[in-house]
Every structure is written in structure tokens, then in C-alpha cells.
N, C-alpha and C positions, 0 to 999 in steps of 0.2 A: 534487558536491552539498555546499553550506555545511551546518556541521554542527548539528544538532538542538536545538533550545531547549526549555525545558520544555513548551511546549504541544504540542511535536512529541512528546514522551516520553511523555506525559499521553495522546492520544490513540494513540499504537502502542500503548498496555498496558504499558508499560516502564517508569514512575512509578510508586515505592512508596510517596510519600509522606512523605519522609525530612526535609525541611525543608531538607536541605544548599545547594541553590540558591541560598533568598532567604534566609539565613542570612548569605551571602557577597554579597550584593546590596544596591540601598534600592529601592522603591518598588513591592515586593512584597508578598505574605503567604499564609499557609496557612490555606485553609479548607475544609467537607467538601461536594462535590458533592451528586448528586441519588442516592447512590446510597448515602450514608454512608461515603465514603474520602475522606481526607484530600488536597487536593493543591493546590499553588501557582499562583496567580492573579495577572496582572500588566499592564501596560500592553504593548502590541506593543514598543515600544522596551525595554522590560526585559529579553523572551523574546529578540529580537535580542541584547542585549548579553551576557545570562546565558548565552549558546550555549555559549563558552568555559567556562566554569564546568562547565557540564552535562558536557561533553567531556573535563574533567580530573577531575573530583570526583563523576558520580551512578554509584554501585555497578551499573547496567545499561544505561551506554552503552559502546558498542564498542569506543575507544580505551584503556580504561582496563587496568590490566592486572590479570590474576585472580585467585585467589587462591592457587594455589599461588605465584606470583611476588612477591606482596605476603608470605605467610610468609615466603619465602626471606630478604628482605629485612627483615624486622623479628626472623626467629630462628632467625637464622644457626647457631648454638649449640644449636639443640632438635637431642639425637643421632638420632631416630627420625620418621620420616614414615610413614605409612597412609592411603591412597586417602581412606579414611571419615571419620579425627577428622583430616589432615593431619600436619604438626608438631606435636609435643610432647615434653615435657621427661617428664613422667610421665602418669599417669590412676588417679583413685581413684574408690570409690563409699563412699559415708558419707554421717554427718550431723553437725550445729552439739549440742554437748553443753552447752554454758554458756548463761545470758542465755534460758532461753525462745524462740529464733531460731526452732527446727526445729517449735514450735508454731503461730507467728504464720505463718511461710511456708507456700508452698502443697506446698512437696516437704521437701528436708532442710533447708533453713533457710541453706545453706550460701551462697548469693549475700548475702544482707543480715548474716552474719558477716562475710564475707571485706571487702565495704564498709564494716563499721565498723571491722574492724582498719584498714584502710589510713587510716581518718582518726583510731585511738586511735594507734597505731603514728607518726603523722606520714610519714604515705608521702605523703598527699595533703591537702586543704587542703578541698575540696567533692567530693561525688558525681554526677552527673547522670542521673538516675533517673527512673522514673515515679511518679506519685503519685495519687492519686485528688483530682480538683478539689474542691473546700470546696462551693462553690456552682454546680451543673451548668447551673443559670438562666443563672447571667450569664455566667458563661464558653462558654456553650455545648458542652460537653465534660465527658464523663465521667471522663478522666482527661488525663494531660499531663504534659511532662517537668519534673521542678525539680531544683533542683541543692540537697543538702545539705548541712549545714555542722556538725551534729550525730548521734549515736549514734539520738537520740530521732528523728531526722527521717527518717532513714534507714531505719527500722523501721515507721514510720508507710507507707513505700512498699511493704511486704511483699506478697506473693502475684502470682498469676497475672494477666496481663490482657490479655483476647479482644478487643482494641479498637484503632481504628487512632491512634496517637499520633505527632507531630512533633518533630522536635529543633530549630526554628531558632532560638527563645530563648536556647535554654541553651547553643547553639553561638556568637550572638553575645555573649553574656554572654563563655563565653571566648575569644573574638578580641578584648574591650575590655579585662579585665581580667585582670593576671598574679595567676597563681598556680597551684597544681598541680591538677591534675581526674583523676579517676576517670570514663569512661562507663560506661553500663551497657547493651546495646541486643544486639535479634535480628542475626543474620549478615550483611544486608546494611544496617542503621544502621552497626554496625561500620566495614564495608568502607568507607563513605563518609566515616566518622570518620579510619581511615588514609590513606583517598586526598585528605581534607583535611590533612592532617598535612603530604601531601608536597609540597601545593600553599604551606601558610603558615606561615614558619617559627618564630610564635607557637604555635601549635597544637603543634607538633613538640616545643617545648619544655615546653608547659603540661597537654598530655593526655597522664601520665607511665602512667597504665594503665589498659587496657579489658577490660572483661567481658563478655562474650558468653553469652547465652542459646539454648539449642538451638533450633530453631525448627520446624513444625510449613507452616505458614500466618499471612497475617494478614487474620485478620476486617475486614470493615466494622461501622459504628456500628448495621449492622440488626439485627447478632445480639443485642444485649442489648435492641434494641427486642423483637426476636422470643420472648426469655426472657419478658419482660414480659406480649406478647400469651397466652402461652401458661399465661403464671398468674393471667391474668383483670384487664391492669392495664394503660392506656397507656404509650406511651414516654415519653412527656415527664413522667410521674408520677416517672421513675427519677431516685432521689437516690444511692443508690451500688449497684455490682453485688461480690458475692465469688461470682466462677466459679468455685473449686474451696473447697469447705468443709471442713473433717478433721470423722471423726466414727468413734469408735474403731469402731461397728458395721457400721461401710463398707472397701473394699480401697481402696489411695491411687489406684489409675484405676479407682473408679467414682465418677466426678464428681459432686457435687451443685452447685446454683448455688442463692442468697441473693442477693433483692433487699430493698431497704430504700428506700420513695414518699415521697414529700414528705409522706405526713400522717402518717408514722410506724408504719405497717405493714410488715409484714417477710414477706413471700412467700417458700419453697422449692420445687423442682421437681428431682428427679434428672434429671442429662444425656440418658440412653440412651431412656427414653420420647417427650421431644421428638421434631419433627417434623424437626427439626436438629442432634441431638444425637450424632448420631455424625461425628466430629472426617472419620475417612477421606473420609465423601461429598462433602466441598468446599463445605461449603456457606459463602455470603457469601466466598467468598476472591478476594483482590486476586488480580487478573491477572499484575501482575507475578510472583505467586510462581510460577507455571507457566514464568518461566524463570531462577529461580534452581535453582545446582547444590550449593548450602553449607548446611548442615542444625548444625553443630557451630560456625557460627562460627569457621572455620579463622584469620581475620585479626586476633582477640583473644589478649590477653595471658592469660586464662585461660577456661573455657566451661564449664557448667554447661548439666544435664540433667535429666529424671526416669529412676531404673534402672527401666525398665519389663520389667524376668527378674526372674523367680522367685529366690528367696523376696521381694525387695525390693517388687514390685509390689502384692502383695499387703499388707504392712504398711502400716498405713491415718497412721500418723508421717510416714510420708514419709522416700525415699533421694536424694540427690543422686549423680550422676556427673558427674566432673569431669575435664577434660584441661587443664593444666596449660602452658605453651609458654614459660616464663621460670623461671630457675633461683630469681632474686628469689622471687617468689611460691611456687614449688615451697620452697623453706625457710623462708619463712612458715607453709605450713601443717602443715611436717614438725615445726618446732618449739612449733606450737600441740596439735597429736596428741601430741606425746609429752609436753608436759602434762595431758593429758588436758582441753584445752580442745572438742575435736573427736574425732570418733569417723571413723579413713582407713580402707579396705584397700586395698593396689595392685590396679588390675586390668591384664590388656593390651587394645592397641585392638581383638582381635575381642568381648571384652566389651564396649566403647564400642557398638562397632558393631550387636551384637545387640539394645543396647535402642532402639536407634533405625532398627531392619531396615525398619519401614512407610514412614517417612520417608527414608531414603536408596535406597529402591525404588521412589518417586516423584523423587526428584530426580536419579536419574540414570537407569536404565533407559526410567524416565516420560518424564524430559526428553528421553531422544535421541530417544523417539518422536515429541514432541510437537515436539521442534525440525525433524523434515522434514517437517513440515505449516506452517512459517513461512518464511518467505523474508526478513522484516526484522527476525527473530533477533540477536540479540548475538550472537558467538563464546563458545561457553563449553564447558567441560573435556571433557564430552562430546561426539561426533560427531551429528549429525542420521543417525538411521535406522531407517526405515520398518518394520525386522524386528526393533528392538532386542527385543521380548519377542514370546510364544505371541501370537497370534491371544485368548485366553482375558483375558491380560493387556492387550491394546489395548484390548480391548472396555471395559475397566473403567479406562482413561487416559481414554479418550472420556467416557464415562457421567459421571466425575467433573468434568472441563473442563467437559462441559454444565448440569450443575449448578450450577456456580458461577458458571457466565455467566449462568442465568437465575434461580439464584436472586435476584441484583439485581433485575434485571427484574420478574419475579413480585411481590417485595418490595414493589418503587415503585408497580404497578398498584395492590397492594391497599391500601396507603399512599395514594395520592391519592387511590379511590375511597372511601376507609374501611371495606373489605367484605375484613374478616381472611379470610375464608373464601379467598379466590381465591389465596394465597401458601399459608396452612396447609393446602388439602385440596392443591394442585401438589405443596410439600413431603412429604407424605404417600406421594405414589403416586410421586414421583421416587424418595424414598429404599428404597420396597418393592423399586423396577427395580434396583434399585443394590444392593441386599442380595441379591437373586436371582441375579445374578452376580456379586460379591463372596462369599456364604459358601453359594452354590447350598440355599436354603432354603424353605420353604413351597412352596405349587403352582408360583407360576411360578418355584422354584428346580430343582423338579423339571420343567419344562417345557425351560428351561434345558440339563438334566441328557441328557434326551432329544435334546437337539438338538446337542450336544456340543463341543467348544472351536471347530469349523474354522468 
């Protein structure tokens, strides 16, 4: 079998969206289906020619190689490996002490520091980041990758974002022009940033360091529509969203989300009351994430987290956890702390690991489940199998897989019919089934209880 082109990736659930295809193409582009995910559109002879491309460069085709191989080979030199963060040089938890950072961000501040030192420093020349679009009208898009070239612009990208965004711009931005780049992207933009690296020897040269963000899931465009519906306001009203808001009388994970409408109204709503606001249920999550095994970003030069342990969680400032995988950047930030630029403490990687126990118990225990229910599976670090967790645990891989496949679903009915009801009352009684065995509560947790794990 001739090997898979993007529409073949696109329809297996294997397309995350990433741009990297028609990035490295012409007569493509990215734009978002019916479902709000992002994904590459092209003529039949494009999907033919781009096959190659897809085969060397997209982070969840089968030939490519994974990411303990891709560290190996980018950091040779990190003395220490662990299952969970991979390779690394060291691992801190802290926060950005100078400049305001650790206010504007949505955790410690510590990613939009570390990107303006590498362009105060001259390590790099542009950032390529996300940004919130100026005008959602005409770009169609809430937000989107840009590449910065200042302190100011760089900061102006600050905070979290629930949204599916693309890199192909700002990848062919640098395939045309020399100069040094900084990425900034979740685990498997990353991947596909290294695996372009080793495909062009421009890139290799010009993208001297990447950032990685822990990752979690990535939303479609409905969830901020769904923000919206549920604080009494169209989607298309939405002029900008801030997913997580600091507010000292809040813990830093209990999310509040901030919209601001085109007439100049400003709507809040705390996360956990929506009908979608608990992160674990799956809701609107790309498919692709169901088989990714990399939660830390293993193939960046450095990665950044929330500390979600105690005491850190709780402090509503916000902490960042960092691993570290170049000696470069580990004495960067050794020498900015002992200015008292930055606030470090070392941890080791079973602290990495514990703040991110929900998400790496979904991506690997979850995943070998989930991978011996697919037969057109990528290979990846873990084996496919049927018993990897309790009977208790499967039930609650399934519950969430099916949520997320119909949340779409659900979404688009109520969406074309324009009857919120038919997605909001679904959500409602999904996420009741889904807490009833996830944290065995209310009657049917106790119904649940009764009936017992087997």
C-alpha cells in the first residue's frame, strides 16, 4: 500500500492539524471543518504528491521515528532519562520574578520569560508563538501562530489557549527566510517541527530552539463557542477568549474563563459549573490526541507545565514546572535565578510526573487500551492491550473516547438546527455518567458503587 496523504490522515483521526504538510507544499491550505478542527485541504494531486512529506514529517504517521529516538538524537548529552518527562538535563518548579510575566501568564510566567530572554540575550532573532488574532471577522480565527520579533510582542501572546491553531505560516516564513527561530508548540507540533528539521537542512540550521508546552488535549473551535452559549452570547459575537483568568480569591486550577463580544461586553463563567468544563471528560477533543503517548513534550529543548501538587496548585500566582534537556538553556536559567531574576527549586522527575499523573494515565495506560481496539494504529511506545488497566479504568477510557467523538457530533446538530438545547441538555447527562464513574458520586455513583468495578 502507497503511503498515506493527508486526506488519508484526516479521515483515519490521525491529523492533528499541525500545518506541517502544506507548509512544505504549494497549492494547499489549512482550514476548519464542520466540526471546528483545523485541517489541510488540497487538490487530489497535492494529497498524491504530499504523501512523501506526510511519511517523513507528520508527528502520527508510522514511519517516522518516536520520540524516545528523536531525544536520543537531539540530546545525546541530557545524563538522565524517565519514562514520564524523557530526557533531561535538569527539572524545576518556579516562577518569572521580574517584568510582570508570572501576572500576565496563565501559570508562572516562565514560558514568555524564557522567550524574551532568547531574543534580549540574542540567542534568537523571532519567536513563533500564538497570538490572539486582532480581528476574528476577517481572519476567521480566534487565534493563530505569529512569529515575534520583540519583548512587547512576545508578551502580548501570554496565557493559555483551548483552541486548535496551525503552524504553516510561520513554518514557511522560515523555510524562506534566514535567520534564528525559537518555536513555541504542544508535544506533537514539536515533534513535527524536529521531524522537519531532519527533512530540511534550512530548518536545521534556523530553528536553534523549541519550547514545548505540556499538553493535556486539543480542543476544537466549539469549545469557546460553547463558553459563549453558556453565558448567554453567540459564537460569532466572540472577539477574544482568556481561558484561564488569575484572581487572588481563586486556587490557580480553578479556572475561570473571560469573554469579551464584539459590542464590548465582557462575560465570566467559572470552568467547573459548565456543562463542559471539566478538562478530564473529553470534551471536543481531536482524535488524534487518543493516540498520542507524549504529554511533556519529550522532543523540545525545553518544557513547561502547570505544578498541579500541593502547595503549588493551590496558589492562585501560578507555578510553572520545567524540564529542562540542553545544558545551553539549563545555564540560562541557572544564571538568571541566581540573579534573582527568576524564582528555581530543583525537583526530580517523580515530582514532574506527579503533577501530571491524570494526563500521563491517559496517555499511556489509556493509550495501550485504546490502541487494541484499532487496527490502523501508528506504532507507539506503548504495546496495544486489552487488560492494560482494572475493568473500573476501561470503563472510564470508553466513557471519555465517547464523549469526545460525540461531543462534535452533538455540537454540529445543535449548531445547524440552532436549538442550544440538544448539545447543552446531551453534555449535561454525559458528563453526570462520566462523574458517576470517574469519582463514584450522587445516586448513579452510588448505583455504580453497587454494582461494583467487574
Amino acid at each position: 500500500m502507497s503511503a498515506p496523504g493527508p486526506r488519508r490522515m484526516v479521515r483515519s483521526g490521525r491529523c492533528i492539524g499541525c500545518g506541517g504538510c502544506v507548509a512544505q507544499s504549494h497549492g494547499a491550505g489549512m482550514q476548519f471543518d464542520r466540526y471546528g478542527q483545523i485541517r489541510p485541504v488540497g487538490s487530489r494531486r497535492w494529497d498524491r504528491d504530499a504523501a512523501a512529506i506526510v511519511a517523513q514529517t507528520c508527528p502520527f504517521a508510522s514511519c517516522v521515528p518516536d520520540e524516545d529516538r528523536l531525544a536520543a538524537s537531539l540530546f545525546a548529552d541530557a545524563p538522565a532519562h524517565d519514562a514520564a518527562t524523557g530526557r533531561y538535563v535538569a527539572a524545576y518548579v518556579g516562577h518569572a520574578i521580574e517584568g510582570g510575566y508570572r501576572d500576565r501568564g496563565s501559570s508562572g510566567g516562565l514560558v514568555s520569560w524564557v522567550a524574551c530572554e532568547l531574543l534580549r540575550s540574542g540567542r534568537v532573532d523571532a519567536v513563533a508563538h500564538v497570538h490572539a488574532c486582532e480581528d476574528p471577522e476577517a481572519s476567521g480565527r480566534l487565534f493563530d501562530y505569529r512569529l515575534s520579533r520583540s519583548e512587547t510582542d512576545v508578551r502580548r501572546g501570554a496565557g493559555s489557549r483551548y483552541y486548535p491553531v496551525e503552524m504553516s505560516a510561520a513554518l514557511r516564513t522560515m523555510l524562506d527566510e534566514p535567520g534564528r527561530y525559537a518555536v513555541v508548540g504542544i508535544p506533537c507540533f514539536v515533534k513535527a517541527v524536529q521531524l522537519m528539521r531532519r527533512r530540511h537542512p534550512q530548518l536545521r540550521e534556523r530553528i536553534v530552539h523549541t519550547m514545548g508546552l505540556f499538553c493535556g488535549h486539543m480542543k476544537s473551535a466549539r469549545f469557546a463557542e460553547s463558553l459563549a452559549w453558556q453565558m448567554g452570547a453567540n459564537g460569532d459575537d466572540i472577539r477574544h477568549v482568556d481561558f484561564r483568568r488569575k484572581h487572588p480569591d481563586r486556587a490557580a486550577n480553578q479556572y475561570h474563563a473571560r469573554i469579551q463580544l464584539r459590542d464590548g461586553r465582557t462575560l465570566g463563567r467559572d470552568w467547573w459549573p459548565l456543562v463542559d468544563g471539566d478538562w478530564g471528560a473529553g470534551f471536543f477533543m481531536d482524535a488524534a490526541c487518543n493516540l498520542c503517548d507524549d504529554v511533556m513534550a519529550e522532543t523540545a529543548d525545553i518544557s513547561f507545565g502547570d505544578a498541579w501538587v500541593e502547595p503549588y496548585s493551590s496558589d492562585w500566582r501560578g507555578h510553572n514546572v520545567v524540564v529542562v534537556r540542553t545544558r545551553e538553556l539549563d545555564g540560562m536559567l541557572r544564571y538568571a535565578r541566581d540573579a534573582g531574576r527568576i524564582a528555581l527549586d530543583e525537583v526530580d522527575a517523580a515530582f514532574v510526573a506527579a503533577t501530571q499523573a491524570a494526563g500521563l494515565r491517559q496517555r499511556r495506560e489509556g493509550l495501550s487500551y485504546r490502541l487494541s481496539k484499532r487496527s490502523d494504529a501508528p506504532p507507539k511506545r506503548v504495546p496495544p492491550d486489552a487488560n492494560a488497566a482494572t475493568p473500573e479504568r476501561r470503563r472510564i477510557y470508553a466513557l471519555r473516547a465517547g464523549t469526545s467523538r460525540w461531543s462534535h457530533r452533538m455540537f454540529g446538530i445543535a449548531r445547524a438546527t440552532r436549538i442550544r438545547a440538544i448539545y447543552l441538555v446531551w453534555a449535561r447527562v454525559a458528563l453526570t455518567v462520566y462523574h458517576a464513574f470517574a469519582y463514584r458520586r450522587g445516586r448513579l455513583g452510588a448505583l455504580v458503587n453497587r454494582l461494583g468495578p467487574g
